[in-house]
N, C-alpha and C positions, 0 to 999 in steps of 0.2 A: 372678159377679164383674162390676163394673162399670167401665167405661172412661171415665175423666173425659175430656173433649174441651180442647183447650188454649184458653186463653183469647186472645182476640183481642185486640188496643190498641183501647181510644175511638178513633173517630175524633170531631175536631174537630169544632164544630159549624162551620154557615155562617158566613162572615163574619168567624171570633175566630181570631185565630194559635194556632197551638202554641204550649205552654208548655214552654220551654228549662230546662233542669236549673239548679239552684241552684247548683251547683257551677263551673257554665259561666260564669253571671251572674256571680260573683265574677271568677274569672282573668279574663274580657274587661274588668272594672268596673276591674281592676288594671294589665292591660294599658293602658286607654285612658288612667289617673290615667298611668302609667309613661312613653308617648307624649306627653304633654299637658307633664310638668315637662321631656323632655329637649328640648323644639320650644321651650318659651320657654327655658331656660338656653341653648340654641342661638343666640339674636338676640344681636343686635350689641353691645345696649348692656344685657345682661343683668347681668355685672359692674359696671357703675355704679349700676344699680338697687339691686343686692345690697349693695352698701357703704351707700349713702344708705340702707336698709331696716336693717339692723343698727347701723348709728351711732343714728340715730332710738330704734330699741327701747330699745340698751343706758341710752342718755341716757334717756328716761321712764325707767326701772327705774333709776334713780341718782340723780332726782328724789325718785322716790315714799318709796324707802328711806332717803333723808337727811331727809327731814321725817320720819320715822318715829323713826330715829334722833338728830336733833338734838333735838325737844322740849323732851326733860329738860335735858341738859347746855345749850342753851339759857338757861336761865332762871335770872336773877340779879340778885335786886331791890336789891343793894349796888351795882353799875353800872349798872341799869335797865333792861338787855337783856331780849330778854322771849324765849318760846319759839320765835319764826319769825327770830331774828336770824340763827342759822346756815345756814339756809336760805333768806334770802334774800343772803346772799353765796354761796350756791351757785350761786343763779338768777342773779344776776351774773357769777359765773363761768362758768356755761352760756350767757351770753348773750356776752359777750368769746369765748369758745369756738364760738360758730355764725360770727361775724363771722370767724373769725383759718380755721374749717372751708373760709369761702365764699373764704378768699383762697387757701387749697392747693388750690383747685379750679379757682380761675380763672388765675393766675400760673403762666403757661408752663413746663415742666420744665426744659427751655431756661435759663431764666432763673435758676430755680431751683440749677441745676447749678451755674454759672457764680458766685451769689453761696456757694456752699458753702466755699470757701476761707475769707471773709471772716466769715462765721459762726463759722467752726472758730478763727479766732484772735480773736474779739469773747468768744465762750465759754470759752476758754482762760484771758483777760482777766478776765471776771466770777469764774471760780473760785478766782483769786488773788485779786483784791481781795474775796473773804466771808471769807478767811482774815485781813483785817486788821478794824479796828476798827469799818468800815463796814457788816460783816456782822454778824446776830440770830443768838444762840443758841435753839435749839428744840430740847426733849427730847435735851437733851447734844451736841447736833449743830449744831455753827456753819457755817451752811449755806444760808443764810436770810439776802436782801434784805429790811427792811422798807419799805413805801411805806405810810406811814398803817397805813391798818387792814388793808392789804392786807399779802401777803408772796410776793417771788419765789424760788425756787429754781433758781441756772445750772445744776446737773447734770441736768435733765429736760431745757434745752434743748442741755446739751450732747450727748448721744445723740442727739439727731435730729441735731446739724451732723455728727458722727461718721461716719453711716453716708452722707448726702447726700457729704460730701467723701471718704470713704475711698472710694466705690464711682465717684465722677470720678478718683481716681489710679487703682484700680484697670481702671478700664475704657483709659487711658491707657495703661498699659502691657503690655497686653493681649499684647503680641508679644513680649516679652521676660517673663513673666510665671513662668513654670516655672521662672528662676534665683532662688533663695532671697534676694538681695539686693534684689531688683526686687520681690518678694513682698511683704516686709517691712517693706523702709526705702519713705517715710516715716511709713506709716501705722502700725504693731503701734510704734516709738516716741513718736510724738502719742498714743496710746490708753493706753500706761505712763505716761506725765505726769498724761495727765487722769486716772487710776487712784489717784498716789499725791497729787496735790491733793484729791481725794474722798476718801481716804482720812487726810489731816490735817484733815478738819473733824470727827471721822470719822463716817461714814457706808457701813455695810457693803453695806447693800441698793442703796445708788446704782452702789456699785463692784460690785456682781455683775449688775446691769443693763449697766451700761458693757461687761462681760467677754461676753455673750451678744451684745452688736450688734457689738461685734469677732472672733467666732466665725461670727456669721451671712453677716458682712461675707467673710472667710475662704473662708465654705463654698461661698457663692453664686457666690463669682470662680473657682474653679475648684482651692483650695488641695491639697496632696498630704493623704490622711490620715493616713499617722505625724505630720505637723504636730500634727493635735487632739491625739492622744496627748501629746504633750510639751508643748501648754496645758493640756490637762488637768490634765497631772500639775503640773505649775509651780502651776497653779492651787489644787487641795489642799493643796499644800505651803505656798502662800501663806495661805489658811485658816486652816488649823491654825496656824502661827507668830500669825497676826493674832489669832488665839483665846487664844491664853496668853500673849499681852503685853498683853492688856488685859483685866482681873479681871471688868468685865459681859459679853465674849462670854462669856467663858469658861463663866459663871452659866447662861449662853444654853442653851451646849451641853450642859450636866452638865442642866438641868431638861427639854430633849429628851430626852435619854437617858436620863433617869429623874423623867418628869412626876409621877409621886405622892410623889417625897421630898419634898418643901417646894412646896404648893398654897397657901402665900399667900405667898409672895414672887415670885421668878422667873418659877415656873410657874404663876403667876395666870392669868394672861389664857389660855396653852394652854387649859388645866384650865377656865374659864370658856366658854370656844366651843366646847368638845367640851357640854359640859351643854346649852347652846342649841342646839345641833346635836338632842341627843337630848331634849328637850325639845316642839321641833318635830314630831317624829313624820312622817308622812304626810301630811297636807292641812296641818301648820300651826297655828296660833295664831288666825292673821288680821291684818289691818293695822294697827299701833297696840296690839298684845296680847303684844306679848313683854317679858321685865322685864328682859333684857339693858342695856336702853334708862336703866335709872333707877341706873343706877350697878354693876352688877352685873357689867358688862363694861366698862373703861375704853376710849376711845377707837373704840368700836364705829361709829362715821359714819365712822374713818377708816380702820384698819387692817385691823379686825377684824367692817366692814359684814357681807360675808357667814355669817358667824354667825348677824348677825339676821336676812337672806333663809332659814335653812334656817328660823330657831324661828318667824318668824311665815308664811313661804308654804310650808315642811315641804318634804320632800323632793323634789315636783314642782318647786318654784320653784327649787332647788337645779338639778337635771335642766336646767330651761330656761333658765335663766344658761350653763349648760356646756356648752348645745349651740349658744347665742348667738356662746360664743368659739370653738366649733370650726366655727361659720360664717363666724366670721373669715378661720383659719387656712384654709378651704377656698379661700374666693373671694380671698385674699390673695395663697395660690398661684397658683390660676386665671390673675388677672395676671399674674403675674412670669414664666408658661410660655406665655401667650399673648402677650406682646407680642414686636417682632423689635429694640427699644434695649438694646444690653446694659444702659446704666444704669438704664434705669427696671428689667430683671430684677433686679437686684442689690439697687435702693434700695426695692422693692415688697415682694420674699423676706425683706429684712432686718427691714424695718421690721413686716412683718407677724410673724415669728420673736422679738421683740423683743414686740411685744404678747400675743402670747399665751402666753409666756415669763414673762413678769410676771404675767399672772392665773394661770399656774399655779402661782408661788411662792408668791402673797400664799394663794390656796384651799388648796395643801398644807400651808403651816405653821397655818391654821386648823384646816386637819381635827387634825392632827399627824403629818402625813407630814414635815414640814419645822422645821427650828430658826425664830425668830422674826426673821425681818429688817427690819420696817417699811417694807413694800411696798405700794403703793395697787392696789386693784384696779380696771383701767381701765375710764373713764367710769362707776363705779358709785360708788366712795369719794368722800368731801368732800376736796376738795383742789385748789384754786387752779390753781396751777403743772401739776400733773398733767393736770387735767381737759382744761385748754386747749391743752398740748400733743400732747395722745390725740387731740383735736380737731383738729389741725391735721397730727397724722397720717392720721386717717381720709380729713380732704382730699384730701391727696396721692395718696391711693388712688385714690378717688376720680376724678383729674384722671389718672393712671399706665390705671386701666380702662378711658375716652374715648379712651387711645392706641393700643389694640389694633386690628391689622390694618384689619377688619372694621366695628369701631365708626369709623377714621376715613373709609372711605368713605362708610359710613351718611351720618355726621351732614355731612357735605359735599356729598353727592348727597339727602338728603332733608331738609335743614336740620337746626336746632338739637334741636326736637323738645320737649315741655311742660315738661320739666322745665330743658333748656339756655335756654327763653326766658324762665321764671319767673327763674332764677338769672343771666343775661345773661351766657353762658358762650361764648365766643370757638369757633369750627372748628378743632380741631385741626391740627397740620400732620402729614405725612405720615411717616415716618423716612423721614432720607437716610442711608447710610452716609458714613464719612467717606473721604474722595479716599485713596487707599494709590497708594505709590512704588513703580514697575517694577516693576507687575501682581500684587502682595503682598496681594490682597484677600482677603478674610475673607466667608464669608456671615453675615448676621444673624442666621439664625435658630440658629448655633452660638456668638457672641459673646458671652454671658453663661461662660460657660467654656473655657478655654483648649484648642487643639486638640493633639492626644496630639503627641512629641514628634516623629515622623517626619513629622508632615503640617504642623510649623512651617519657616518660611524658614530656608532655609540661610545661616550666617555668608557673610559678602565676601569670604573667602578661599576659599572653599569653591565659592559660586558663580562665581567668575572661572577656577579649575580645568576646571568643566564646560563653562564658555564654550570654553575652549582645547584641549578632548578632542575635539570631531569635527573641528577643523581639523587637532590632527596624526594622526587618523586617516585622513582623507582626503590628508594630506601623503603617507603614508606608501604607500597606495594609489599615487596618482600614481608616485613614487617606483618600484614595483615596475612598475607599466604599461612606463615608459618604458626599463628597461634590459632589458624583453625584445621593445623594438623593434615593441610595437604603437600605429600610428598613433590606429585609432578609439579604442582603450581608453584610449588618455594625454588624447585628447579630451575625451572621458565623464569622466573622472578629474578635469581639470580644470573642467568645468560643478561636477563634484560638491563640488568644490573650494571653488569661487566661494560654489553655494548654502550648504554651513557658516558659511562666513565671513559668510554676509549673515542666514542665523538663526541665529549662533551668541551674536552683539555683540546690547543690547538697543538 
């Protein structure tokens, strides 16, 4: 019988490391990637990086895809237009959109705030007068400025004034907030007006945009939730009624609920973006290779653009659009929980719940998770009005990011920095809280929502009580000292007296 001997490890040669497990090399490799992304989202001006880095993407991939999609519907040798016509009013529109981006970045929030009132009844204004003669009808929907060749839309900019001024009252009455009266009135009445003016030109998909930045607006100020519940419900109710008084929702909803009864009518276009959907496959078509484009899909540059991201860049490009917007919604957050102005939380949360809110409508009723509402999908779709104000929310962000803590020391103690000097971008100022009456202050960092109901100021009746209870309880003391005839204690008594009375009164 033989007795194997155990085997020794190699030793190294001279001069060469050991060779570390493969398995090691990965988790450190992982670790070190995991270290490296939390040090730079760490930096001060990480969030303004991140907005300028995803506005940029989304905008090329809404470039690339509208000349993809325009070409065909383009060209029309009865007017003369030729295939880059609608693509070069995109590129116009993109270019009015970087100008209108670079002004929400540089124009003080400050300032910003302050004109939101004026906004709110200028856009009030414009949605009455599209209801008269002076306003375009476009696909049934009188709704639409024409200027030339161009055409504006007030309800895109009325959402922005919406959430800009609902979240200045809201932050205003911050202390009085939790009574249902102060909740509501003025803002949920201005948001029902602009509601049922969008809804006589009509325009369903505006009014259910409108209804999300008055929910976000709501949710971000600190509202109770049975409130949602009872928007909600009002909400469906409102739906459904809106759905069977007028014979094309209705078309809408019956070809939702049953997209193969009738695929050439209603449910056209569903029925058409699910086939380029699956079409597309995995990798895609490629650029300029989907026949969506040639009539097979109507309106696909505007409605129903991501259709032709799945059929020509297939399910990856799909993927990478979806995780563009939920970079959004991540660093959109980021903001609105880093900074210490309740307004910018408010009008940062909204505004970002509001965009990524619309690209999920416009992507679910393409998939056919959703009825069809002709929704743009932001800064991807061909669309004027849209593009530029998506644009001029990014800004905002943008300029809301530069206000957190962190970032405005940064850029104050170490300048403007490449990208603040390229774009001639002003030093932030600091937040001040605002001055509160007989010592009613609030911290910042809990002013974006109301504080629970025992840690708000007590009513003037209430507090003048308290004022008056250690002096008659010191009255009272006194009182008993003196009729059992002790000198020092009626003394003491009254020091103790004096001191209530002199912190009792503010």
């Amino acid at each position: 019988m033989t007795v194997t001997e155990p085997k020794t490890p190699k030793t190294p040669k001279p001069g060469t490391a050991p060779k570390r497990p493969r398995r090691e090399r990965k988790e450190s490799g992982f670790v070190a990637f995991r270290t490296a992304l939390t040090a730079w989202l760490s930096r001060p001006l990480a969030s303004f990086h991140l907005v300028l880095a995803l506005t940029g993407v989304l905008t090329v991939i809404g470039i690339v895809m509208v000349l993809s999609a325009s070409s065909v519907a383009s060209y029309n040798p009865k007017t003369g237009s030729g295939v880059y016509s609608l693509f070069t009013k995109h590129l116009v529109f993109v270019a009015i959109g970087s100008v209108v981006f670079w002004l929400g970045l540089r124009v003080k929030l400050e300032r910003i705030r302050r004109m939101s009132a004026t906004a709110t009844v200028v856009c009030l204004g414009l949605l009455v007068l599209v209801l008269t003669p002076l306003g375009s009808t476009v696909n049934g929907s009188q709704g639409w400025f024409k200027l030339g060749e161009f055409t504006f839309q007030p309800v895109e900019a009325a959402k922005v004034a919406l959430a800009f001024w609902g979240a200045h009252i809201l932050v205003i009455k911050y202390n009085v907030i939790h009574q249902w009266r102060h909740l509501l009135v003025p803002v949920v009445p201005i948001a029902l007006l602009m509601f049922a003016l969008v809804m006589l030109q009509p325009d369903l998909g505006g009014t259910v945009t409108l209804a999300v930045v008055l929910l976000a607006l709501l949710w971000f100020a600190g509202a109770p939730k049975r409130l949602f519940g009872v928007i909600l419900a009002g909400g469906l109710a409102g739906v459904l009624v809106l759905a069977l008084i007028a014979p094309y929702r209705l078309a809408r909803v019956m070809s939702f609920l049953s997209p193969d009864a009738d695929i050439s009518a209603e449910g056209f276009q569903a029925n058409q973006a699910k086939l380029a959907l699956a079409d597309g496959g995995f990798f895609g078509k490629g650029l300029g290779q989907g026949t969506s484009n040639w009539g097979y899909l109507p309106n696909v540059q505007n409605d129903f653009i991501f259709a032709l991201i799945g059929e020509e860049l297939g399910l990856i490009g799909c993927v990478v659009v979806l995780a563009l917007f939920a970079g959004v919604a991540v660093v959109g957050l980021r903001i609105a929980t880093r900074n210490i102005d309740p307004w910018i939380r408010i009008v940062s949360g909204t505004l970002t719940v509001f965009l990524v809110a619309q690209a999920g409508i416009n992507i679910g009723y393409v998939v056919g998770l959703l009825p069809v509402t002709g929704v743009t999908l932001p800064l991807i779709s061909y669309g004027g009005t849209s593009l530029v104000i998506t644009m001029l929310i990014m800004g905002v962000l943008a300029n809301a990011a530069r206000h957190e803590p962190e970032a405005v020391a940064a850029l104050r103690t170490q300048g403007p920095g490449k990208f603040g000097r390229l774009l001639r971008l002003p030093a932030p100022d600091p937040y001040r809280p605002p001055a509160t009456r007989k010592g009613a202050a609030r911290t910042g960092a809990k002013a974006a929502r109301p504080a629970p109901r025992a840690a708000r100021p007590a009513p003037a009746q209430e507090r003048r009580r308290s004022v008056r209870e250690p002096v008659r309880r010191s009255a009272a003391r006194t009182s008993t000292a003196t009729s059992r005839g002790g000198a020092a204690r009626t003394t003491a008594s009254r020091g103790t007296r004096s001191t209530a009375n002199r912190r009792g009164h503010w």
